[in-house]
SEDRENKOL-678312 format. One record per residue: residue number from 1; residue in three letters; z, x, y of N, C-alpha, C in turn. Coordinates in nm, 2 decimals, padded with zeros to 4 digits. Layout:
<sites>
SITE / nr / rest / n_up / n_east / n_north / ca_up / ca_east / ca_north / c_up / c_east / c_north
SITE / NUM / ALA / Z / X / Y / Z / X / Y / Z / X / Y
...
</sites>
This chain:
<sites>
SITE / nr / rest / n_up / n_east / n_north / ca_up / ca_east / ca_north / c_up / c_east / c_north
SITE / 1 / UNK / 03.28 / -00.39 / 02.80 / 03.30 / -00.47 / 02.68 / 03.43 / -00.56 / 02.70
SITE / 2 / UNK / 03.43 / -00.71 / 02.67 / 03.55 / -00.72 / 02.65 / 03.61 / -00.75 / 02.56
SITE / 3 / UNK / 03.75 / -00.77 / 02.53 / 03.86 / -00.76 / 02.41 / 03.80 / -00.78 / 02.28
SITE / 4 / UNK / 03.71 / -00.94 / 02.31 / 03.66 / -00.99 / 02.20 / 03.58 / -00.94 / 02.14
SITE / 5 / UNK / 03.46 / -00.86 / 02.21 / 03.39 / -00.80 / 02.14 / 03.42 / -00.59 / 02.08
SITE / 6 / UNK / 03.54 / -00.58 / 02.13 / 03.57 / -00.47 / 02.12 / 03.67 / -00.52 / 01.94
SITE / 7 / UNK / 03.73 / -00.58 / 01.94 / 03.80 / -00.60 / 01.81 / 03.74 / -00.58 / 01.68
SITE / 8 / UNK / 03.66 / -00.60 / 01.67 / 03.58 / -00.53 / 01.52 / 03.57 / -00.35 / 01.53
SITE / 9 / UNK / 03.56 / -00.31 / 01.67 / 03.52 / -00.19 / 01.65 / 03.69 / -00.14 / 01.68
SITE / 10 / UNK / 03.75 / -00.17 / 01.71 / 03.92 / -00.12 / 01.65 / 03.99 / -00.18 / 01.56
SITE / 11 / UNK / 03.91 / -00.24 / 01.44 / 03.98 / -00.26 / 01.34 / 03.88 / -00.17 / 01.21
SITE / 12 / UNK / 03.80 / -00.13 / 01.29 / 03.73 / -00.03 / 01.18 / 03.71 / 00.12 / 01.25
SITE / 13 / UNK / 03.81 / 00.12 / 01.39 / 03.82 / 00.30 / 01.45 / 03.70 / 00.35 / 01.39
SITE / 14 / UNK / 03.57 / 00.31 / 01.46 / 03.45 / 00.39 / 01.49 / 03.44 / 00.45 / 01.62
SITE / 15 / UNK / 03.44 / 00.62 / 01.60 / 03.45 / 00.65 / 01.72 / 03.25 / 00.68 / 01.81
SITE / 16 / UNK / 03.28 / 00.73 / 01.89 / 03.17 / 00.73 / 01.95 / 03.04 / 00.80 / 01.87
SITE / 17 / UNK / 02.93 / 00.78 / 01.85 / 02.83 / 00.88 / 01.77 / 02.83 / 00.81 / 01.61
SITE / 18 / UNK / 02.94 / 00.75 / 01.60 / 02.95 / 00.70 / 01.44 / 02.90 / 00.54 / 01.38
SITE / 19 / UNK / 02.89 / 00.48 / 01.53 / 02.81 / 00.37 / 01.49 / 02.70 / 00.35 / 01.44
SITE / 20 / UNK / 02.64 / 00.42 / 01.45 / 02.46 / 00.39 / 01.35 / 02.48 / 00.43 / 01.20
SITE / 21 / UNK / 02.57 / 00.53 / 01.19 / 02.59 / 00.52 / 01.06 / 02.68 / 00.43 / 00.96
SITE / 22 / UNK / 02.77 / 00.37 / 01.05 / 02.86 / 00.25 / 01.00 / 02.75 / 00.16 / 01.00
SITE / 23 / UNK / 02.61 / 00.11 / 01.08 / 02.52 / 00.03 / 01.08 / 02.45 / 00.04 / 00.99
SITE / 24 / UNK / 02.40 / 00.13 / 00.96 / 02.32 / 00.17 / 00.79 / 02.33 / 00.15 / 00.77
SITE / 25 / UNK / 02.49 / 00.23 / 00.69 / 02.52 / 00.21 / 00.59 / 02.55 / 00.07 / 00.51
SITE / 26 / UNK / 02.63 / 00.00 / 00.64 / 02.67 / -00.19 / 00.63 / 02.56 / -00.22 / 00.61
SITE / 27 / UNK / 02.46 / -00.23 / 00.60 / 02.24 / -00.25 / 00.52 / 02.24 / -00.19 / 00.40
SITE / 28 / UNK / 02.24 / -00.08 / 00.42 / 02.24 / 00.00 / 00.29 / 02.32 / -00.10 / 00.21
SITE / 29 / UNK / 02.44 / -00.10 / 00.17 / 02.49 / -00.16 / 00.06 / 02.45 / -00.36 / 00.09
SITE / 30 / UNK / 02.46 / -00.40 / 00.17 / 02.46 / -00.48 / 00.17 / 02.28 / -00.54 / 00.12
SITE / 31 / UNK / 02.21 / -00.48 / 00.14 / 02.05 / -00.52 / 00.04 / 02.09 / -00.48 / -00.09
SITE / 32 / UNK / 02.16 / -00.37 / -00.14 / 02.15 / -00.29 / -00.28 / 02.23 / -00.41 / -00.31
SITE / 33 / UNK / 02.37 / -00.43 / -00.28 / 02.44 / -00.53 / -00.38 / 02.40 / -00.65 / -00.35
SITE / 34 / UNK / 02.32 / -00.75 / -00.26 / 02.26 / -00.85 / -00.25 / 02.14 / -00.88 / -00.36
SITE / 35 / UNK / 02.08 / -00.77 / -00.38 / 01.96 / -00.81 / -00.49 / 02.04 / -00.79 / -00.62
SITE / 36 / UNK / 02.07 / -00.69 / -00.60 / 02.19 / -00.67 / -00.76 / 02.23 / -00.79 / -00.80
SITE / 37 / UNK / 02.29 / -00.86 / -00.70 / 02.39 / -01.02 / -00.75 / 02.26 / -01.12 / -00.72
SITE / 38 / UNK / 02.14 / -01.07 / -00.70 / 01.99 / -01.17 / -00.72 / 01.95 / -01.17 / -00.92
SITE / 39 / UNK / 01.98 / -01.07 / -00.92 / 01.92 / -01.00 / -01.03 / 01.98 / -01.02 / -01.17
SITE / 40 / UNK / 02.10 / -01.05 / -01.12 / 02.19 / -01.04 / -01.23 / 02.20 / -01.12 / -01.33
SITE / 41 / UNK / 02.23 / -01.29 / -01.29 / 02.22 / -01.36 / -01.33 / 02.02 / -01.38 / -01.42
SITE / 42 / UNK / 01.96 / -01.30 / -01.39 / 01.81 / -01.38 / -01.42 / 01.88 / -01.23 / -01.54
SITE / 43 / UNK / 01.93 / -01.11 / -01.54 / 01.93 / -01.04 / -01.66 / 02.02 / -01.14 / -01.77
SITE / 44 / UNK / 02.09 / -01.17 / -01.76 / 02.20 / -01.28 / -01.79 / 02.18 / -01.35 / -01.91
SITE / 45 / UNK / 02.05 / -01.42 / -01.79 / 01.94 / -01.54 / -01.93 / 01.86 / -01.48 / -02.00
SITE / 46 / UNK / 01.83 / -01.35 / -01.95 / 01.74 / -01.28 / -02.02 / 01.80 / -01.22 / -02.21
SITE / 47 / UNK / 01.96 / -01.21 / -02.14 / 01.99 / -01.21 / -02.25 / 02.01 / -01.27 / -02.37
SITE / 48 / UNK / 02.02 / -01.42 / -02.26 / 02.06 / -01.49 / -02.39 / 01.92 / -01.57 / -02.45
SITE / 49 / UNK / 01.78 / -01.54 / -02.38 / 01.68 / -01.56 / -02.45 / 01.66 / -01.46 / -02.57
SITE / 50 / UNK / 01.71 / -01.39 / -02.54 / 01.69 / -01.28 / -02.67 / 01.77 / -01.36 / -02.83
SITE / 51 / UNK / 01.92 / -01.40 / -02.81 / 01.98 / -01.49 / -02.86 / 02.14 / -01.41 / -02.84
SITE / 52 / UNK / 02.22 / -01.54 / -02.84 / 02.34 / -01.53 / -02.82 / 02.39 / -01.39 / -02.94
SITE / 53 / UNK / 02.33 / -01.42 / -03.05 / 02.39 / -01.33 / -03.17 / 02.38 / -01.21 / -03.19
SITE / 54 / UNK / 02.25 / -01.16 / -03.04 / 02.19 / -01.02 / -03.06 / 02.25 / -00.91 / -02.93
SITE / 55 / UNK / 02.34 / -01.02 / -02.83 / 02.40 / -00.97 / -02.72 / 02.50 / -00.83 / -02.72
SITE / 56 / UNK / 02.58 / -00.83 / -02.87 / 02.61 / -00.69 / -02.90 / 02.50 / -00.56 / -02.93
SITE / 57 / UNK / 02.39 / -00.60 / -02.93 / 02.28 / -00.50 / -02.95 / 02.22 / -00.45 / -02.80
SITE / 58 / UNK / 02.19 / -00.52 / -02.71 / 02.21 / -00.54 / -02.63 / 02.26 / -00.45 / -02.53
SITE / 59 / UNK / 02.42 / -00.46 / -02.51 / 02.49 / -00.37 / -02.46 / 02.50 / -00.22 / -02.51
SITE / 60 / UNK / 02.46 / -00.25 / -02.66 / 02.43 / -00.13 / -02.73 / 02.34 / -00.01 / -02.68
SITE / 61 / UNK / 02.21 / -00.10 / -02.67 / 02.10 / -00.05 / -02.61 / 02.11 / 00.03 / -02.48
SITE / 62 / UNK / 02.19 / -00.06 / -02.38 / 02.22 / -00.01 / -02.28 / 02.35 / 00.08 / -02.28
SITE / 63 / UNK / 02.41 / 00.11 / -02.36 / 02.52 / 00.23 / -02.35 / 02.43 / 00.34 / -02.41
SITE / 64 / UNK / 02.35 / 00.35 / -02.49 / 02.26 / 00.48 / -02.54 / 02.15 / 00.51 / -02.43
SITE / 65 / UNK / 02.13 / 00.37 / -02.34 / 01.98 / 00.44 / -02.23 / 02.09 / 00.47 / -02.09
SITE / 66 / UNK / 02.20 / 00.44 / -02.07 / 02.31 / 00.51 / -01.99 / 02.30 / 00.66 / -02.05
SITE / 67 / UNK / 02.37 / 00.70 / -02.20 / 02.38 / 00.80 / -02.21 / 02.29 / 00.92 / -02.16
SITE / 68 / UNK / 02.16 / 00.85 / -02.18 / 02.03 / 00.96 / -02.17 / 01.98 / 00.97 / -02.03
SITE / 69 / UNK / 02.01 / 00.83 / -01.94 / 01.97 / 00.84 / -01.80 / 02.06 / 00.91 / -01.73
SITE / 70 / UNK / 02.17 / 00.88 / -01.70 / 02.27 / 00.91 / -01.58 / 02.28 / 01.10 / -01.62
SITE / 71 / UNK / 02.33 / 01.15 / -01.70 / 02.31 / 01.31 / -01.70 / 02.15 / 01.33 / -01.65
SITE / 72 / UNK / 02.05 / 01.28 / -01.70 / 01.91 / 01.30 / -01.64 / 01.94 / 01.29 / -01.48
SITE / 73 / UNK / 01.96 / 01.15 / -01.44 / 01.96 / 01.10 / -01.31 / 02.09 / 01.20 / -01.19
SITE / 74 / UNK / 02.19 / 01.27 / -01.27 / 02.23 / 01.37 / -01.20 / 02.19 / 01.51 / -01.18
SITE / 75 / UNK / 02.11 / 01.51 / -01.29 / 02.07 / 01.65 / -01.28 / 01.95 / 01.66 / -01.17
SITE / 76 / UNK / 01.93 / 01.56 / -01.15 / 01.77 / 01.51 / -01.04 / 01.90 / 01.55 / -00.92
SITE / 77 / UNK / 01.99 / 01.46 / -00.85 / 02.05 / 01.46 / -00.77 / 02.09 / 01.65 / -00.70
SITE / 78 / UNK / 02.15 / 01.70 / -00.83 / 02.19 / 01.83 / -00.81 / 02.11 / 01.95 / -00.82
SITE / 79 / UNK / 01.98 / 01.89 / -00.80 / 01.85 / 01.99 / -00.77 / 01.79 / 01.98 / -00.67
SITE / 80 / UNK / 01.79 / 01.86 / -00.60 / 01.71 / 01.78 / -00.53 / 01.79 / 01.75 / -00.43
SITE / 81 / UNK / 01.74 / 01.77 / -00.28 / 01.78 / 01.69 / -00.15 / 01.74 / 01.54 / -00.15
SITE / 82 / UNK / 01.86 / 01.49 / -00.14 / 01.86 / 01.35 / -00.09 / 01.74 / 01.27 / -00.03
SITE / 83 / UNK / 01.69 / 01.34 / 00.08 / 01.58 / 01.29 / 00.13 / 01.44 / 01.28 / 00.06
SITE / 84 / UNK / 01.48 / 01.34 / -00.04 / 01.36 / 01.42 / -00.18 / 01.36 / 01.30 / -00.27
SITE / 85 / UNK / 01.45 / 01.32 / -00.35 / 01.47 / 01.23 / -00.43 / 01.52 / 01.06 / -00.44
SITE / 86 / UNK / 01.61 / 01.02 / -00.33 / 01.63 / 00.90 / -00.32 / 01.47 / 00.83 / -00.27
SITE / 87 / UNK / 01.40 / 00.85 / -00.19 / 01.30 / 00.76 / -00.20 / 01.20 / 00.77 / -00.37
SITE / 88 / UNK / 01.19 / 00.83 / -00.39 / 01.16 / 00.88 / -00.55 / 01.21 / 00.79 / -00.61
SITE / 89 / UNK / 01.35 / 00.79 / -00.62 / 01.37 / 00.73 / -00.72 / 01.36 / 00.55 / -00.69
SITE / 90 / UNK / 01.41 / 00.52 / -00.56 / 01.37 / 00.34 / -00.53 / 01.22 / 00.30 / -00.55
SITE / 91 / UNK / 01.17 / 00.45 / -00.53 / 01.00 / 00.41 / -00.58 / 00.99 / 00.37 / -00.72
SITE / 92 / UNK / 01.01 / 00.44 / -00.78 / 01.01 / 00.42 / -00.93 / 01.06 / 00.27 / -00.99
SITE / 93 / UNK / 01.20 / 00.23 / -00.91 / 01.26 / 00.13 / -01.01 / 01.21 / -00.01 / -00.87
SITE / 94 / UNK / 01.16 / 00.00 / -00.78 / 01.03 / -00.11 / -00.74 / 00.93 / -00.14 / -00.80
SITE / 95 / UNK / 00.86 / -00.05 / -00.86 / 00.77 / -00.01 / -00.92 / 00.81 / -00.11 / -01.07
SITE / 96 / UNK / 00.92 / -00.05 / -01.12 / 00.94 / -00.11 / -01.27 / 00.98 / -00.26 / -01.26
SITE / 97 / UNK / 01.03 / -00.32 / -01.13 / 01.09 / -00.46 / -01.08 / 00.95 / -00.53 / -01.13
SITE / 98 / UNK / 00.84 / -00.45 / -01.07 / 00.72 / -00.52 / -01.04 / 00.64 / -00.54 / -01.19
SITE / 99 / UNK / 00.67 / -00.37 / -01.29 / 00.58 / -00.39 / -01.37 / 00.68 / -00.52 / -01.50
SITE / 100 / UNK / 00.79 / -00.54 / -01.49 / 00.82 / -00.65 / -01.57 / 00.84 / -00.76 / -01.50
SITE / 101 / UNK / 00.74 / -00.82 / -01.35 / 00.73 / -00.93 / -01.30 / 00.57 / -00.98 / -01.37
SITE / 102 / UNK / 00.51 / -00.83 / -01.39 / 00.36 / -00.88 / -01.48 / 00.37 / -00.86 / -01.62
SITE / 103 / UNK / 00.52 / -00.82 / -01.70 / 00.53 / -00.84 / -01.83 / 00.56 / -01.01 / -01.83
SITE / 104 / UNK / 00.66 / -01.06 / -01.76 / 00.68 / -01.17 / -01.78 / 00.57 / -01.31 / -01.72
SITE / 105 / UNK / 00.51 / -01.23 / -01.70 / 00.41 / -01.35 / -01.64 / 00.28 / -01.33 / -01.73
SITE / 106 / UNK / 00.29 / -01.22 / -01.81 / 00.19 / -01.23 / -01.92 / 00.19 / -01.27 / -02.04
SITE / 107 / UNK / 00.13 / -01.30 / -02.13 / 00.09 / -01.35 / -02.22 / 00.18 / -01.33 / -02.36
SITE / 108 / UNK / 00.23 / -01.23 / -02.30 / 00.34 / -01.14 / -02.42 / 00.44 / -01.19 / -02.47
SITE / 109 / UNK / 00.54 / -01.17 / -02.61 / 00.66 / -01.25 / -02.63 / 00.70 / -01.22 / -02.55
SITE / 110 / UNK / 00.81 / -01.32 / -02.51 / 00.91 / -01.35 / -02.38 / 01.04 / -01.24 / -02.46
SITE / 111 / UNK / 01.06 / -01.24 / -02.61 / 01.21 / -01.23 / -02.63 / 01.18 / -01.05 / -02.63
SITE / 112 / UNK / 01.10 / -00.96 / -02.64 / 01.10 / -00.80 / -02.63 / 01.09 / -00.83 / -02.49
SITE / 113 / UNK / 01.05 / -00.81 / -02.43 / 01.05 / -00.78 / -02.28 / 01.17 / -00.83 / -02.26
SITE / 114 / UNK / 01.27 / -00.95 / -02.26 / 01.33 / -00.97 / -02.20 / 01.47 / -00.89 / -02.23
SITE / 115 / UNK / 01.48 / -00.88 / -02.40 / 01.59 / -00.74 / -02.43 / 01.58 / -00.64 / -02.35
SITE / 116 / UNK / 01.48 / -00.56 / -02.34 / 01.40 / -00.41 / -02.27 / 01.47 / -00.50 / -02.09
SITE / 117 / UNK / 01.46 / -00.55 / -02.07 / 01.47 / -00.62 / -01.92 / 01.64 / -00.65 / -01.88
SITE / 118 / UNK / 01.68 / -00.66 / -01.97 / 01.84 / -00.67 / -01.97 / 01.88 / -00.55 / -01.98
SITE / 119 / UNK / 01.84 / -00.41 / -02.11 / 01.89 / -00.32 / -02.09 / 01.89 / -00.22 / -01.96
SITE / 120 / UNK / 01.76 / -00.26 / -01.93 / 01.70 / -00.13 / -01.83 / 01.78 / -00.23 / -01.70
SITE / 121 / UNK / 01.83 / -00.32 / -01.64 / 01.87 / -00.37 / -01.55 / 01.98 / -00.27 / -01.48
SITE / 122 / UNK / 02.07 / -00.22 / -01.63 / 02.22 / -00.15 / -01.56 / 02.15 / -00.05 / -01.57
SITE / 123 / UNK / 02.08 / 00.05 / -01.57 / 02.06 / 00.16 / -01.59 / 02.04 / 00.20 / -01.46
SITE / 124 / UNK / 01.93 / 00.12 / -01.36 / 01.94 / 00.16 / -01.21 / 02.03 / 00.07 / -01.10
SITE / 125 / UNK / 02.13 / 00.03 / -01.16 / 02.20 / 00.00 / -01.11 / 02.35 / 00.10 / -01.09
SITE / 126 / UNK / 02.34 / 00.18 / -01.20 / 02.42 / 00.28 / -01.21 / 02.33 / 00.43 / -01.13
SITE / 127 / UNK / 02.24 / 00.40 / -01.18 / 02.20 / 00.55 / -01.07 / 02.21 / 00.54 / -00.90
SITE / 128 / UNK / 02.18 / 00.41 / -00.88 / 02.18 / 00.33 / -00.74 / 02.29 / 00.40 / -00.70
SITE / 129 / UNK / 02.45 / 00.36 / -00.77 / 02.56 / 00.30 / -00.73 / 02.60 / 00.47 / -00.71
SITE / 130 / UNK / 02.57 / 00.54 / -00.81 / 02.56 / 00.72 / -00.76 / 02.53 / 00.73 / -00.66
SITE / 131 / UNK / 02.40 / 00.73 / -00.62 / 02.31 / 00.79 / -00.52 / 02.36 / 00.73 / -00.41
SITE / 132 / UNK / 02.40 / 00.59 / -00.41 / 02.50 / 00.56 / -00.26 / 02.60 / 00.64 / -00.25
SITE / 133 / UNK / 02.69 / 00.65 / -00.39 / 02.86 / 00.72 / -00.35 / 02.81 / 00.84 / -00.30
SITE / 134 / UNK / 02.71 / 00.92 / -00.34 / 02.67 / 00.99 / -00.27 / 02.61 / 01.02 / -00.12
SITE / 135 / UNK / 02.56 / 00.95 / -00.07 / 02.54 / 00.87 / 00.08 / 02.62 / 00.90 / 00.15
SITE / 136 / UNK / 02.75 / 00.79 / 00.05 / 02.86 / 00.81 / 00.18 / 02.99 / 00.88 / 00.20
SITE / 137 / UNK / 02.97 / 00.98 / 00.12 / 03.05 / 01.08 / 00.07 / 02.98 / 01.18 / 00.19
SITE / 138 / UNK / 02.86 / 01.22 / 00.16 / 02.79 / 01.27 / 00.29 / 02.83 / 01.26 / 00.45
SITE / 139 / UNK / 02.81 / 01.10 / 00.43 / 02.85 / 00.99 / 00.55 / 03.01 / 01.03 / 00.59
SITE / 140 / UNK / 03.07 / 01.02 / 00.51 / 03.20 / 01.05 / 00.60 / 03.28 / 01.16 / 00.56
SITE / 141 / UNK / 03.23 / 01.28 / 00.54 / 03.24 / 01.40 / 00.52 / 03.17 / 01.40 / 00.70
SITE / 142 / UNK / 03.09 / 01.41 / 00.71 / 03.03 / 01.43 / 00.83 / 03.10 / 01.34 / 00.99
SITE / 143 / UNK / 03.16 / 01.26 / 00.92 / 03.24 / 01.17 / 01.02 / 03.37 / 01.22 / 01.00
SITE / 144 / UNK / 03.41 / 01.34 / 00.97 / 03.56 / 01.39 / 00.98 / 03.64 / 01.34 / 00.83
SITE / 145 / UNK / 03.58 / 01.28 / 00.74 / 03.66 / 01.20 / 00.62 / 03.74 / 01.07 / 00.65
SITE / 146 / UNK / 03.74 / 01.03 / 00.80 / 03.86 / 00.96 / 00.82 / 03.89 / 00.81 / 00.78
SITE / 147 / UNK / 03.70 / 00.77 / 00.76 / 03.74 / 00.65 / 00.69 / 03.62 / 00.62 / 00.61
SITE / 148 / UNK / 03.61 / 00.48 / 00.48 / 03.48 / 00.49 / 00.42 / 03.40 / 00.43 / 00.57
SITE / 149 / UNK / 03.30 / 00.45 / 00.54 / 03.19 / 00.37 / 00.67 / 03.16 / 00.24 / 00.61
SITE / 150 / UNK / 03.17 / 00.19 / 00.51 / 03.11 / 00.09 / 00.43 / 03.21 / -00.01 / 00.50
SITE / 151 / UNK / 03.30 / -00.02 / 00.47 / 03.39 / -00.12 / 00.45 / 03.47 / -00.07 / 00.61
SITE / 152 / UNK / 03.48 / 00.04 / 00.62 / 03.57 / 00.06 / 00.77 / 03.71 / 00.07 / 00.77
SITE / 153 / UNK / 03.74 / 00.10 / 00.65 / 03.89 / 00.09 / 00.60 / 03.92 / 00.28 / 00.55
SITE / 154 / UNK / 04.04 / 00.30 / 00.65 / 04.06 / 00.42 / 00.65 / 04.13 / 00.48 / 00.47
SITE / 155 / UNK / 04.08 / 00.56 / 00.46 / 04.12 / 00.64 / 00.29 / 04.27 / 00.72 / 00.30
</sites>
């Protein structure tokens, strides 16, 4: 190798055996927060099709379906192997991506679906954002702790 191409891998001290998981993982988050920042903005408008005046209800909604999901969504985590339940659960909320791609393309008022579509947005984005720290908590626990793998910046 030379210099040039060796410089990324000594500014992020991956040692030998740890590269496929710094490569993942660098995919792993980078699709998760790529569609997230797809997603976001279309929740956005969703909200404000609902109306500008209802947007405290809104966040409302989603701080009471946080409350009820995330202890649900850990209690799944801390029963359940990783390899168990994370595809489970991306099944599920692909699954929901799709079934309000046919709420919104049907016949239905636009402004209920679109409230329900803004709240439920953060709700797997917070289990997501778990289920990763969990990943890579695994991830470099098993690589000695020495650095995140995501980013390559030592802790």
């Amino acid at each position: 190798m030379t210099d040039r191409q060796r410089i990324p891998w000594r500014v992020i001290e991956v040692r030998r055996g740890e590269g496929w998981a710094v490569f993942w993982s660098f995919l792993y988050f980078f699709f998760l927060l790529g569609s997230y920042y797809i997603l976001r903005p279309v929740r956005d408008e969703m909200g404000v099709t609902t109306g500008v005046d209802r947007m405290q209800w809104l966040f409302t909604g989603t701080f009471i379906a946080m409350l009820v999901v995330v202890p649900f969504f850990g209690w799944i985590t801390s029963r359940y192997r990783r390899r168990q339940f994370l595809p489970a659960v991306y099944g599920f909320f692909i699954i929901n991506i799709l079934l309000f791609y046919l709420l919104f393309e049907s016949e239905i008022e636009i402004k209920p679906v679109a409230a329900l579509f803004f709240v439920w947005l953060s709700v797997p984005v917070s289990c997501i954002k778990n289920a990763s720290k969990t990943t890579r908590t695994h991830l470099s626990t098993r690589c000695a702790g020495r650095h995140t793998l995501v980013a390559g910046v030592h802790q």
